[in-house]
Residue, then its C-alpha position, 0 to 999 in steps of 0.5 A: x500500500x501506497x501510504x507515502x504518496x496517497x494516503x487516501x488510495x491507500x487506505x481505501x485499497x487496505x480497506x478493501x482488502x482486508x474486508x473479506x478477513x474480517x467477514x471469514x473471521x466473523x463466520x468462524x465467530x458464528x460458527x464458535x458460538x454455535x459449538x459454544x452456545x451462549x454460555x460463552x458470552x454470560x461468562x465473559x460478563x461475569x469476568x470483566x476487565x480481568x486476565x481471564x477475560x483477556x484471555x478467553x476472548x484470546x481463545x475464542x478468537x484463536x478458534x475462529x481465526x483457525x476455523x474459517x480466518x486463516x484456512x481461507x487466508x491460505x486457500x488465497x494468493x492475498x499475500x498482503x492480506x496474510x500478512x496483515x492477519x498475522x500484524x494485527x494478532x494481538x500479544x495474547x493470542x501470541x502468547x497462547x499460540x507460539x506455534x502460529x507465530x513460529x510457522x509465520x516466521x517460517x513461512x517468510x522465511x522460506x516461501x513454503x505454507x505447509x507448516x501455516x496448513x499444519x499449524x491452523x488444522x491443529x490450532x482448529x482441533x486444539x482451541x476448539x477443544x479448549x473452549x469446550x473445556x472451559x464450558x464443561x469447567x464452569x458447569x462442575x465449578x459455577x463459582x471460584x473458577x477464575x484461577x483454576x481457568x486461568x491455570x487451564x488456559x495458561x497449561x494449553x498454549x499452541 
């Protein structure tokens, strides 16, 4: 993007561009929500502004990026697209997901996806899962579940 010469182009090309990621990263919201049920949601309410906030919705959007973001970021030639994904994933999905960073890396190194392919199904299966988890977590545990969920987050990084 042209940012030097023309600002306005610019943004309204990354605009463009970018549009389609959010809407792939939507769907896999919807699809979570459908797995999840609305659970999700009331425990996000009943844990503001804290860790485990941060964290679930760290693990939420990890599932959904995994589920329809990336795998249809990697189906396309948008390099530029991919790119921005990864840019503007935040310190703690980073943190929770070493492995797509690491596979990131290695795919600018070396030009070769497979490793962003492999890393992306395992990440679908893996934060899935994880969500789920915490679901069934609060069932058997409806109070003092902050720490222990933290704790569970925490021993699951990718």
């Amino acid at each position: 993007y042209d940012f030097a010469h023309d600002l306005d182009s610019a943004l309204d090309a990354i605009t463009r561009n970018e549009l389609q990621s959010v809407i792939w990263h939507e769907i896999g919201e919807v699809m979570a929500h459908y797995q999840l049920g609305g659970g999700w949601e009331k425990l996000l309410l009943q844990v503001p502004h804290s860790k485990l906030e941060i964290m679930l919705r760290a693990i939420r959007d990890l599932f959904a990026d995994t589920v329809s973001t990336l795998p249809r970021l990697l189906e396309g030639n948008n390099i530029a697209a991919l790119h921005f994904f990864f840019a503007n994933l935040t310190n703690m999905r980073k943190y929770l997901f070493p492995g797509i960073v690491a596979a990131y890396d290695d795919w600018h190194r070396t030009g070769d996806r497979a490793e962003l392919h492999r890393v992306s199904k395992e990440g679908e299966a893996h934060w899935g899962s994880l969500c789920q988890r915490v679901m069934s977590f609060i069932e058997q545990h409806p109070t003092n579940y902050n720490q222990p969920l933290v704790e569970l987050i925490e021993n699951n990084r990718l």
